[in-house]
N, CA, C and O of each residue as an XYZ file, in Angstrom:
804
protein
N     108.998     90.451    172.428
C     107.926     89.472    172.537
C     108.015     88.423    171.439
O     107.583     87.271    171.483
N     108.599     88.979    170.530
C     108.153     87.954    168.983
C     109.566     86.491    169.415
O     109.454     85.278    169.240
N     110.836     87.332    170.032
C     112.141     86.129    169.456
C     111.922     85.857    170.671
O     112.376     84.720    170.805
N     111.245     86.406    172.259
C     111.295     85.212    173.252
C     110.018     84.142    173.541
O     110.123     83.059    174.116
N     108.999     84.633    173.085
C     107.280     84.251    173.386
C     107.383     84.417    174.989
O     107.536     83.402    175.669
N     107.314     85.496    175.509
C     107.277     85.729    176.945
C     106.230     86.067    176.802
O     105.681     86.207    175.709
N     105.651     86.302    178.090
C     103.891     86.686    178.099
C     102.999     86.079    176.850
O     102.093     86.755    176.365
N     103.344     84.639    176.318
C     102.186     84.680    175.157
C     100.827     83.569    176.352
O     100.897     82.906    177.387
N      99.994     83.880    175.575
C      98.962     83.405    175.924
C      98.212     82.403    175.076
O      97.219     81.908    175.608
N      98.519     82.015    173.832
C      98.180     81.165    172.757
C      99.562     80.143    172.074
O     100.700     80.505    171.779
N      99.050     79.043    171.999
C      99.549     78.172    171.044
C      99.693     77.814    169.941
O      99.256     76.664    169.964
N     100.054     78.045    168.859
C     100.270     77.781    167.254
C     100.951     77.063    167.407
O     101.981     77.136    168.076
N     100.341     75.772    166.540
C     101.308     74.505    166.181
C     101.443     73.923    165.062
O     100.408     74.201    164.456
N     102.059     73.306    164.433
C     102.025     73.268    162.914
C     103.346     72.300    162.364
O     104.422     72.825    162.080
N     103.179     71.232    162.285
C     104.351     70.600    161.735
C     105.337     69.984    162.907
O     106.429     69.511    162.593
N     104.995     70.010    163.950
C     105.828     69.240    165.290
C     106.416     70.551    165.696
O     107.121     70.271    166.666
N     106.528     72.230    165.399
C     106.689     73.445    165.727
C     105.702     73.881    166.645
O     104.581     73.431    166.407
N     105.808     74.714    167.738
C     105.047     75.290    168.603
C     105.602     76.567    168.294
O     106.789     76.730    168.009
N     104.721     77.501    168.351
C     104.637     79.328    168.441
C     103.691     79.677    169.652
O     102.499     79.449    169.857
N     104.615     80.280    170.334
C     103.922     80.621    171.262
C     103.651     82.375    171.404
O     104.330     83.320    171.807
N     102.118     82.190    170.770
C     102.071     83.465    170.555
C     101.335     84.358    171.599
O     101.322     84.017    172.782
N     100.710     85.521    171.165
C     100.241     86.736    172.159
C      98.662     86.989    171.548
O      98.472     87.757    170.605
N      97.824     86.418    172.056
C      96.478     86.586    171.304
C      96.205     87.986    170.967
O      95.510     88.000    169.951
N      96.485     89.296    171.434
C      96.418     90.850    171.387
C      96.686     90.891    170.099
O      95.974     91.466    169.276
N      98.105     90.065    169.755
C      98.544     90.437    168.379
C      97.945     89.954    167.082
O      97.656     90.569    166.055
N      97.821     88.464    167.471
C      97.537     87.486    166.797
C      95.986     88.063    165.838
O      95.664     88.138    164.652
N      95.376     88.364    167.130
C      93.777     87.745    167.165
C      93.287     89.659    166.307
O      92.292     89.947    165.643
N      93.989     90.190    166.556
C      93.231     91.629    166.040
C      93.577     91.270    164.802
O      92.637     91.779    164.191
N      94.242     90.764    163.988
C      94.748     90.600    162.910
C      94.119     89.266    161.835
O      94.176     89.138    160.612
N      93.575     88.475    162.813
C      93.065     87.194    161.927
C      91.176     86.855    162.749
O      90.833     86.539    163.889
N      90.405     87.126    161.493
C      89.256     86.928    162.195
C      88.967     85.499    162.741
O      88.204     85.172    163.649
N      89.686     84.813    162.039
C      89.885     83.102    162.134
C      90.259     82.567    163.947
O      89.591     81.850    164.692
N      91.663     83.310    164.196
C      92.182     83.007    165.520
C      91.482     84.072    166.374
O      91.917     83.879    167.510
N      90.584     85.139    166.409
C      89.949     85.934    166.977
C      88.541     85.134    167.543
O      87.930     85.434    168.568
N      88.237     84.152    166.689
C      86.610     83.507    166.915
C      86.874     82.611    167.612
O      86.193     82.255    168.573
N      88.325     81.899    167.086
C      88.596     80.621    168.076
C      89.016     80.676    169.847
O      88.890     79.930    170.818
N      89.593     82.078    169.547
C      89.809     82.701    171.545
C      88.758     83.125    172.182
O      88.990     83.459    173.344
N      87.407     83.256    171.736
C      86.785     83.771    172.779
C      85.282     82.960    172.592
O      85.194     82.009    171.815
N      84.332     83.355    173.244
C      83.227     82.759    173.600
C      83.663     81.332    174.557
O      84.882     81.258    174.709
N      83.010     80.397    175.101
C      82.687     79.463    175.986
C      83.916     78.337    175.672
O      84.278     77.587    176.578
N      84.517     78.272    174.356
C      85.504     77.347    173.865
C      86.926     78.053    173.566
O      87.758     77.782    172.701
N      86.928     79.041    174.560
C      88.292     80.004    174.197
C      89.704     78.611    174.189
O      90.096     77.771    174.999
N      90.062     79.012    172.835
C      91.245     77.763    172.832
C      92.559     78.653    173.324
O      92.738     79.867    173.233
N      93.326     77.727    173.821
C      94.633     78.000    174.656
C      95.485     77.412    173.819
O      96.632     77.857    173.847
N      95.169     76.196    172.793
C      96.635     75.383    171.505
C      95.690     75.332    170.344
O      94.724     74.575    170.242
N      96.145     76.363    169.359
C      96.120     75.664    167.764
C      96.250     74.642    167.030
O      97.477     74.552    167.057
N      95.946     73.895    166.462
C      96.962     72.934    165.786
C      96.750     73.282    164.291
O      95.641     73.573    163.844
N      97.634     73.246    163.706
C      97.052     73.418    162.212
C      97.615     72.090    161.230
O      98.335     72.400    160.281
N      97.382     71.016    161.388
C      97.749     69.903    160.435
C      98.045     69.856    159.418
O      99.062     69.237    159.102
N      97.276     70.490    158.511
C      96.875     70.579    157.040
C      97.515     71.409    156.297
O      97.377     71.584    155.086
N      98.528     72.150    157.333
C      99.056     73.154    156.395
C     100.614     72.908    156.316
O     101.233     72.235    157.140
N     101.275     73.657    155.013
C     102.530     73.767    155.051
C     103.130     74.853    155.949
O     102.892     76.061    155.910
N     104.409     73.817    157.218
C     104.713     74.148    158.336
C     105.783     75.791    158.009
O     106.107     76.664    158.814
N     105.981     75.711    157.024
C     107.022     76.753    156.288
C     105.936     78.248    156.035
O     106.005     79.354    156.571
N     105.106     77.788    155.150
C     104.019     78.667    155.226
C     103.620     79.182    156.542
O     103.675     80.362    156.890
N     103.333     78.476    157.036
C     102.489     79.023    158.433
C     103.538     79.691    159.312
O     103.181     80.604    160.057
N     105.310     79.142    159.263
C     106.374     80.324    159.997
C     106.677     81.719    159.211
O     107.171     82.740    159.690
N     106.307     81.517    158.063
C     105.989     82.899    157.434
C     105.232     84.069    157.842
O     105.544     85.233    158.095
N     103.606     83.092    157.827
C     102.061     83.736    158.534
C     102.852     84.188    159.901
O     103.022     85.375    160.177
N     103.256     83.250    160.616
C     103.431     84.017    162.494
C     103.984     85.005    161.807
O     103.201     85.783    161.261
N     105.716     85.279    161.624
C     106.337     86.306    161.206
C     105.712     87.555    160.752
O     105.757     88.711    161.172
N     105.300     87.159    160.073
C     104.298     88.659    159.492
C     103.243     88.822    160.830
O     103.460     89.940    161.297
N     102.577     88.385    161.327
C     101.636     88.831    162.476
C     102.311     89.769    163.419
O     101.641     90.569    164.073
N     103.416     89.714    163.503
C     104.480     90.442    164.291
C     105.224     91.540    163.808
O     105.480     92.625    164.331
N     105.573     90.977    162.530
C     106.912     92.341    161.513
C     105.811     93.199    160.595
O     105.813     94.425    160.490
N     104.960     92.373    160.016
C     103.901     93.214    158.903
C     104.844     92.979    158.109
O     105.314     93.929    157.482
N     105.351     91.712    157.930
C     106.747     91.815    156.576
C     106.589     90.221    156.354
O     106.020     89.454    157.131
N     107.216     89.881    155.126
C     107.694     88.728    155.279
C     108.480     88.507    154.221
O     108.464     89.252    153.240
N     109.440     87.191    154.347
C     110.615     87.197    153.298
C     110.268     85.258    152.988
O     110.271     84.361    153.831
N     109.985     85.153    151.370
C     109.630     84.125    150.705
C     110.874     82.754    151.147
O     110.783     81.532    151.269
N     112.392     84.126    151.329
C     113.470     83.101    151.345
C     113.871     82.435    152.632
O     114.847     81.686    152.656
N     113.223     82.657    153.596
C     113.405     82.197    154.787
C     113.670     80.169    155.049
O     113.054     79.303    154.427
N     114.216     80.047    155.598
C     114.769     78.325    155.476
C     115.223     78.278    156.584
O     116.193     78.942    156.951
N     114.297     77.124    157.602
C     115.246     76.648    158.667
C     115.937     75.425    158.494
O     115.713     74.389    157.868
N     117.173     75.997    159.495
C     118.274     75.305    159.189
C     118.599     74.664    160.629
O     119.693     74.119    160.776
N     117.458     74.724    161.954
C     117.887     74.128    162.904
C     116.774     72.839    163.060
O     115.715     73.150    162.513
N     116.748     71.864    163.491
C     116.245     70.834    164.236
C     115.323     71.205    165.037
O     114.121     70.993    164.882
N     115.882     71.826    166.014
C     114.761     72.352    167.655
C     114.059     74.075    166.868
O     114.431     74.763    165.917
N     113.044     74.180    167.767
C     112.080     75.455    167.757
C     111.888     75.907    168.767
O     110.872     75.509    169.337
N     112.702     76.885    169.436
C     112.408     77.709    170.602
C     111.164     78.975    170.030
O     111.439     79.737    169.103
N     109.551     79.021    170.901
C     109.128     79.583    170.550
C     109.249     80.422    169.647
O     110.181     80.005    168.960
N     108.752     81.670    169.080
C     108.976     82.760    168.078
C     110.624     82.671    167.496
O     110.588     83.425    166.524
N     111.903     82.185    167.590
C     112.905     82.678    167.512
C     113.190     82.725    166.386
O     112.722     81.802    165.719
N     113.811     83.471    165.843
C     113.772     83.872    164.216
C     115.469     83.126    163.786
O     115.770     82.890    162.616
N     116.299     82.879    164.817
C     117.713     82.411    165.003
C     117.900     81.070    164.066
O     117.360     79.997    164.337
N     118.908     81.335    162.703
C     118.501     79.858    162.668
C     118.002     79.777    160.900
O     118.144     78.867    160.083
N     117.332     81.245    160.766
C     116.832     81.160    159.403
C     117.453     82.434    158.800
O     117.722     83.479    159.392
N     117.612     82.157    157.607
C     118.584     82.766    156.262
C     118.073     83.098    155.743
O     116.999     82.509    155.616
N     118.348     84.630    154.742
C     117.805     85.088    153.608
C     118.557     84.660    152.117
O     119.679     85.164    152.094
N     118.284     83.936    150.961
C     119.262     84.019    150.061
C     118.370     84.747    149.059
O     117.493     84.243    148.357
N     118.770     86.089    149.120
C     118.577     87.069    148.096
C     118.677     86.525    146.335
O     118.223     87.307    145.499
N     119.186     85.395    145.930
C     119.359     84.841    144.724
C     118.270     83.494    144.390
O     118.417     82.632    143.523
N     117.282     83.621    145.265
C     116.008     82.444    144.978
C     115.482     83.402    143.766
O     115.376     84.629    143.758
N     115.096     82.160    142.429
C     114.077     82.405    141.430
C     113.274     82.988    141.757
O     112.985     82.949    142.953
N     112.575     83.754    140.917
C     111.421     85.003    141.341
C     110.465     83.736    141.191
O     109.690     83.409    142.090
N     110.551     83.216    140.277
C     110.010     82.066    140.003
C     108.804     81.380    141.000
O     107.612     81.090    140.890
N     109.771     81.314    141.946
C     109.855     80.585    143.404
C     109.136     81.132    144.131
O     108.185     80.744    144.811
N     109.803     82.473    143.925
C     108.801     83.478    145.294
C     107.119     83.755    144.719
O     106.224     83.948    145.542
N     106.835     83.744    143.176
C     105.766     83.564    143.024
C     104.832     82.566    143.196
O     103.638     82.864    143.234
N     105.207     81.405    143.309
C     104.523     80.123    143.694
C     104.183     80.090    145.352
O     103.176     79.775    145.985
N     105.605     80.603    145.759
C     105.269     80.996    147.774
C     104.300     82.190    147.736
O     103.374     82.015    148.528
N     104.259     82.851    147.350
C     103.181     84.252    147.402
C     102.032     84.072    146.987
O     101.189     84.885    147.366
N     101.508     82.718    145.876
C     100.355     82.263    146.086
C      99.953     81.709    146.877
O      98.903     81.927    147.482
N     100.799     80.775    147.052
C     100.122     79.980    148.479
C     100.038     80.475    149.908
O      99.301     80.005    150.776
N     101.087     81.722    150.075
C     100.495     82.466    151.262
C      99.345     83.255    151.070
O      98.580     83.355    152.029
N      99.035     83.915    149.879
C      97.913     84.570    149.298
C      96.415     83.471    150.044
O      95.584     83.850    150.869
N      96.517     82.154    149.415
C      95.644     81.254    149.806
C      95.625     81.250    151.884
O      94.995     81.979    152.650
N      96.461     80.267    152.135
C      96.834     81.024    153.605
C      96.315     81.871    154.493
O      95.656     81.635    155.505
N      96.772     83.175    153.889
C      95.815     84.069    154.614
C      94.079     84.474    154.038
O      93.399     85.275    154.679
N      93.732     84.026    153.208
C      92.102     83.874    152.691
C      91.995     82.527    154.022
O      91.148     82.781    154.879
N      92.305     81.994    154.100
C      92.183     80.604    154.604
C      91.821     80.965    156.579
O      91.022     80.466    157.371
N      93.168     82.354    156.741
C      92.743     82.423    158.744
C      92.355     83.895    158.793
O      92.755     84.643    159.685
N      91.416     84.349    157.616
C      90.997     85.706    157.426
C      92.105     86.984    157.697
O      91.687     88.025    158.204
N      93.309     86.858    157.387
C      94.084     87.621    157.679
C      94.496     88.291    156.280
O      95.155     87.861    155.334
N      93.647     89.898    156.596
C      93.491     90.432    155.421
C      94.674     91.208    154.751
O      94.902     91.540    153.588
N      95.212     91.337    155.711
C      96.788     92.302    155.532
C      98.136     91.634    154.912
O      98.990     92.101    154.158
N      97.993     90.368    155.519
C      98.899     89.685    154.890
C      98.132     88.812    153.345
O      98.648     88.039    152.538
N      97.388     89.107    153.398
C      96.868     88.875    151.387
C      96.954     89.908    150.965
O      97.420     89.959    149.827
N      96.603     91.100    151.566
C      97.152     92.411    150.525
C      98.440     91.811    150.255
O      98.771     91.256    149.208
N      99.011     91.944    151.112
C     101.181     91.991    150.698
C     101.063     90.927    150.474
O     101.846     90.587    151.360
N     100.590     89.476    149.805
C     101.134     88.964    149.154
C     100.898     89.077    148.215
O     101.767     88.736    147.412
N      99.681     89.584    147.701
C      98.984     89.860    146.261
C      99.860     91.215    145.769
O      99.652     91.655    144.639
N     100.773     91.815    146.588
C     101.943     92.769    145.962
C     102.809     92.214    145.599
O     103.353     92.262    144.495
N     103.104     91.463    146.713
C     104.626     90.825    146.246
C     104.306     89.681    144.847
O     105.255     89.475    144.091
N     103.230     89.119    144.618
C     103.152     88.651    143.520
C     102.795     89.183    142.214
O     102.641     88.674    141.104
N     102.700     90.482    142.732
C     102.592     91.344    141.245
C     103.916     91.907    141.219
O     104.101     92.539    140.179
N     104.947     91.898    142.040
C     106.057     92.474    141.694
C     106.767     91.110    141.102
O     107.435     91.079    140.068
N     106.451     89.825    142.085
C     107.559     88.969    141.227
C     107.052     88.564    139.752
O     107.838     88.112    138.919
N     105.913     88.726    139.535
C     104.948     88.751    137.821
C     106.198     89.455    137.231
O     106.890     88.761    136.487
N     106.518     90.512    137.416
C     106.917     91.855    136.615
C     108.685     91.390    136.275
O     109.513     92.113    135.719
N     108.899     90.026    136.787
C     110.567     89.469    136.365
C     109.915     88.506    135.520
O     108.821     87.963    135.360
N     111.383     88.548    134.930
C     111.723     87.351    134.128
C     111.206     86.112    134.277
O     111.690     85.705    135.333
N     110.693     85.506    133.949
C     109.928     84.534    134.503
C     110.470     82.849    133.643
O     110.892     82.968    132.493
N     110.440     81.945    134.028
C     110.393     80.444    133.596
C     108.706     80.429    133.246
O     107.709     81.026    133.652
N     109.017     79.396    132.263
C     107.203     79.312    131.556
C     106.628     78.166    132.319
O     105.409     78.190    132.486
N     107.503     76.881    132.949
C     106.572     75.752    134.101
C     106.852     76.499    135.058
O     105.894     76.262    135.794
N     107.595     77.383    135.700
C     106.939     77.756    137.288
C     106.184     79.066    136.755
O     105.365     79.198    137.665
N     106.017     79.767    136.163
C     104.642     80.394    136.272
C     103.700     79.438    135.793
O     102.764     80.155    135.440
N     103.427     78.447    135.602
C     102.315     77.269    135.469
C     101.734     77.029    136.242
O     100.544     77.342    136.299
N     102.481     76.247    137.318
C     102.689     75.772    138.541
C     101.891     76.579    139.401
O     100.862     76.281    140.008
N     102.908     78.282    139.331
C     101.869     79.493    140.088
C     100.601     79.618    140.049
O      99.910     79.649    141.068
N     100.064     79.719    138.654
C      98.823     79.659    137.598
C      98.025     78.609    138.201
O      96.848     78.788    138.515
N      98.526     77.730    138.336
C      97.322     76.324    138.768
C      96.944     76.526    140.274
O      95.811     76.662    140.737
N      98.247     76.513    140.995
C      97.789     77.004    142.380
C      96.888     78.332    142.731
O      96.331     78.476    143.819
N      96.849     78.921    142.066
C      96.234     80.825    141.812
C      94.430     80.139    141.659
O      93.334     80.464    142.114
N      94.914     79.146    140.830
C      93.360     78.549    140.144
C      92.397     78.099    141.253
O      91.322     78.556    141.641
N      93.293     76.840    141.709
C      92.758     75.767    142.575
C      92.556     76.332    143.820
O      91.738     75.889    144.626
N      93.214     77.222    143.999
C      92.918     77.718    145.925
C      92.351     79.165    145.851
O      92.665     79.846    146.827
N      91.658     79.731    145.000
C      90.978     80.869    144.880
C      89.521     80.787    144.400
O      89.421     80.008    143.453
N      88.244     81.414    144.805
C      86.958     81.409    144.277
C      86.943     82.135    143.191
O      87.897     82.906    143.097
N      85.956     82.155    142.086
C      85.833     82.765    140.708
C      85.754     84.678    141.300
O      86.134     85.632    140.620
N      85.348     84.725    142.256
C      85.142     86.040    142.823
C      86.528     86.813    143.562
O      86.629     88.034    143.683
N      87.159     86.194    143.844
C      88.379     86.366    144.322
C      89.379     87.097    142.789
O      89.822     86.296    141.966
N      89.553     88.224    142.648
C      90.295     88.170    141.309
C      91.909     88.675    141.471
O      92.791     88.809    140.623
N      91.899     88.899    142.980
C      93.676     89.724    142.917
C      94.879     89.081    142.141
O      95.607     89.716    141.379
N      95.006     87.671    142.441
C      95.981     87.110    141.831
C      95.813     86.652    140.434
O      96.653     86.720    139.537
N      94.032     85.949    140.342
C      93.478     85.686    138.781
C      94.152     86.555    137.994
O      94.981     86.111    137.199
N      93.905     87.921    138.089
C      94.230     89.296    136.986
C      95.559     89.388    136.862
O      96.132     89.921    135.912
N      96.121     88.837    137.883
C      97.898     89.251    137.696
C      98.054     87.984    136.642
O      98.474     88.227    135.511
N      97.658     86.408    137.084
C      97.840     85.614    136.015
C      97.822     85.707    134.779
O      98.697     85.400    133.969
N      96.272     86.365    134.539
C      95.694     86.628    133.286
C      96.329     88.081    132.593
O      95.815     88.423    131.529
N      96.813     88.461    132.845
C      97.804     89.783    132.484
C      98.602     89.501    132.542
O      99.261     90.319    131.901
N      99.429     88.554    133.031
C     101.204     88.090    132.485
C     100.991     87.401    131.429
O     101.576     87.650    130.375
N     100.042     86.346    131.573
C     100.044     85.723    130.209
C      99.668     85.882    129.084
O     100.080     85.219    128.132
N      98.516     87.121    128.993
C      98.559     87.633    127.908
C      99.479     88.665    127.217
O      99.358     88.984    126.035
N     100.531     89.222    128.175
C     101.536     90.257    127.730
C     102.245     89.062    127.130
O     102.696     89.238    125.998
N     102.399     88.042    127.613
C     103.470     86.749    126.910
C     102.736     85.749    126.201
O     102.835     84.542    126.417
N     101.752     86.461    125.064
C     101.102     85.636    124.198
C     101.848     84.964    123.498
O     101.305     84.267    122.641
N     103.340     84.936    123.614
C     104.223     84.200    122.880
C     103.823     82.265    123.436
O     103.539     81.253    122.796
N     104.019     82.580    124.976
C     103.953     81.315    125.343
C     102.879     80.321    124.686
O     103.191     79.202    124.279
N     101.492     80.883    124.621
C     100.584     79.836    123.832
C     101.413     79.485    122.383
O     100.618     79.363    121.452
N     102.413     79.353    122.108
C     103.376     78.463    121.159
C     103.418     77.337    121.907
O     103.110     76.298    121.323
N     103.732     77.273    123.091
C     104.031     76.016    123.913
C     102.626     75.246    124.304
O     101.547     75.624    124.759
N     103.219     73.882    123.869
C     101.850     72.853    124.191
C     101.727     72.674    125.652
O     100.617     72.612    126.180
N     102.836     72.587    126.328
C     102.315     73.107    127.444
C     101.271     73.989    128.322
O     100.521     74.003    129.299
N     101.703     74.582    127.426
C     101.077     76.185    128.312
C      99.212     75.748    127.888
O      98.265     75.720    128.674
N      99.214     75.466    126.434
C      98.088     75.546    125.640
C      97.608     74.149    126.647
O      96.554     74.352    127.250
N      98.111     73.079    126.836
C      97.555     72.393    127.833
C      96.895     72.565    129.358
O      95.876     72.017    129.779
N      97.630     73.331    129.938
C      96.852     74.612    131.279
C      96.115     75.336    130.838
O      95.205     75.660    131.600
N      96.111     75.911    129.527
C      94.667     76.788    129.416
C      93.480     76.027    129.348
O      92.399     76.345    129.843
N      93.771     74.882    128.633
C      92.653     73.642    127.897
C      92.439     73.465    129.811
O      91.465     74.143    130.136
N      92.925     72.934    130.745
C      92.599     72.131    131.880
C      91.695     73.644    132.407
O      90.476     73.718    132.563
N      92.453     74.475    132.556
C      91.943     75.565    133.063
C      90.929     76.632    132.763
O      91.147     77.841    132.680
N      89.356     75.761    132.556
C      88.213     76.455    131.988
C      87.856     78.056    132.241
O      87.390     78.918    131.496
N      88.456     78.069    134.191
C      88.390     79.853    133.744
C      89.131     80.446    133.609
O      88.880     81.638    133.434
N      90.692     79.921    133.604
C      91.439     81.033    133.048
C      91.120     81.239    131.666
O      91.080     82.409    131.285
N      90.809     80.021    130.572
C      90.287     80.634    129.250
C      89.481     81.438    129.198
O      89.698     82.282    128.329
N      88.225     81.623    130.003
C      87.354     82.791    130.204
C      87.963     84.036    130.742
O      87.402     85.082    130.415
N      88.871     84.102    131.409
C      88.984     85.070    132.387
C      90.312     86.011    130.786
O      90.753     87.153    130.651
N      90.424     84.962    130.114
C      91.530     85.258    128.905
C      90.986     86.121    128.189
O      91.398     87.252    127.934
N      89.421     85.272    127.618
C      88.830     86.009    126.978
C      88.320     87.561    126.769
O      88.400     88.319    125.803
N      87.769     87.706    128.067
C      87.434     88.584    128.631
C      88.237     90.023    128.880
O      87.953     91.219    128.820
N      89.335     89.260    129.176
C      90.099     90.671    129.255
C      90.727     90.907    127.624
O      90.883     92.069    127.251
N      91.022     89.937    126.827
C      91.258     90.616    125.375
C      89.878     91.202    124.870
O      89.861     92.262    124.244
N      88.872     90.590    125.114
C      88.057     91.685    125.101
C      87.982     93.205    125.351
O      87.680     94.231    124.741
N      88.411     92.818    126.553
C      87.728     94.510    127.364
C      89.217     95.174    127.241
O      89.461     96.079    128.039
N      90.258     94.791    126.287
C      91.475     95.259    126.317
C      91.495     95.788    124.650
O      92.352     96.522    124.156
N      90.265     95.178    123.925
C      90.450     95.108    122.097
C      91.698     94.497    122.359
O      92.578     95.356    122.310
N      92.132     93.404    122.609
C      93.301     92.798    121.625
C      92.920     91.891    120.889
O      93.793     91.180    120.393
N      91.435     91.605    120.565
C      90.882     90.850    119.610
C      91.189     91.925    118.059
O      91.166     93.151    117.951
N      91.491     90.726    116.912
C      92.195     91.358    115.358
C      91.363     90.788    114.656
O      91.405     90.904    113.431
C-alpha cells in the first residue's frame, strides 16, 4: 500500500508532491487529519503550503514504517504516489544535521497531533544530543527547539538545557552567550536546572 498508493482514499500535498494516502492509516494516527476526514466537510485533498516539503515526506513515511531516516534526499524530479524509489540513505550526515531535522519534525508532528512520531523524534534527538556536536548547529537546533515549542512543552527544552550545561565550556563563546542573552527562557530554564542540579558554587 505505502510504494503503490492503491486503494488510498486521501490526498497529501505539499510542495507540488501528491501522497496518496489511506485515511485508516493516516487518520488513527494524527488527530489533525482524523478531524479533517469526517463530519459534513470530509476532505478528499490536503494541501499543506506552509510546510517543508522534505519534512512532511518524512511525516508520510513514518505514518506507514513507524520509522524514519533524517538522511533521506530525493533525487528524482517526478513523484509517483508513496514511492520510496529514488531516495538515499547517507549514513555520514552530521549528527549535527539530524538534530536540527529532529526538531523540526518534533515541531511537525505537535503541529498534525501526531503523537508517536514526536515521541521518536524527541529520541532521536536525545540520541543525536549525546554526539559530538558543532557549537552553531546546536544553536541553530536550540533556537528552533525555542521558537516552535510552548514554555510547557519541555521534551526537547531539557535535552537543550542539559547539553548545554554539560558543555558549560561553550558560554566562553560570545556566540553562544549571545543565544542565551536572545533566549529569555532558555536562561531561565538554565537557571533552574543548575539549581535543582546544585551546580550553583
Amino acid at each position: 500500500l505505502h510504494s503503490s498508493g492503491e486503494y488510498s482514499d486521501l490526498v497529501i500535498s505539499c510542495g507540488g508532491r501528491e501522497y496518496h494516502v489511506h485515511r485508516v492509516i493516516v487518520c488513527t494516527q494524527s488527530e489533525f487529519f482524523s478531524a479533517a476526514c469526517r463530519g459534513s466537510f470530509k476532505a478528499r485533498k490536503i494541501d499543506l503550503p506552509d510546510d517543508d516539503p522534505r519534512l512532511v515526506h518524512i511525516m508520510v513515511h513514518y505514518l506507514y514504517h513507524f520509522d524514519y531516516d533524517v538522511q533521506l534526499q530525493h533525487e528524482r524530479s517526478g513523484f509517483d504516489g508513496l514511492e520510496m524509489d529514488g531516495y538515499e540513505t547517507n549514513v555520514n550526515e552530521p549528527a549535527a544535521d539530524a538534530l536540527l531535522t529532529h526538531a523540526k519534525i518534533y515541531a511537525l508532528a505537535e503541529k498534525y497531533l501526531i503523537r508517536g512520531l514526536k515521541a521518536l523524534a524527541l529520541r532521536q534527538f536525545k540520541a543525536a544530543a549525546t554526539v559530538s556536536l558543532d557549537i552553531d548547529d546546536f544553536l541553530g537546533a536550540a533556537l528552533v527547539v525555542y521558537e516552535s515549542t510552548i514554555e510547557d512543552d519541555r521534551g526537547l527544552r531539557d535535552v537543550v538545557v542539559e547539553t548545554l550545561c554539560k558543555h558549560s565550556e561553550w558560554l566562553d563563546e560570545e556566540k553562544v552567550r549571545d543565544v542565551v542573552k536572545e533566549l529569555g527562557a532558555l536562561t531561565y530554564d538554565m537557571v533552574i536546572h543548575m539549581r535543582q542540579n546544585l551546580i550553583f558554587y
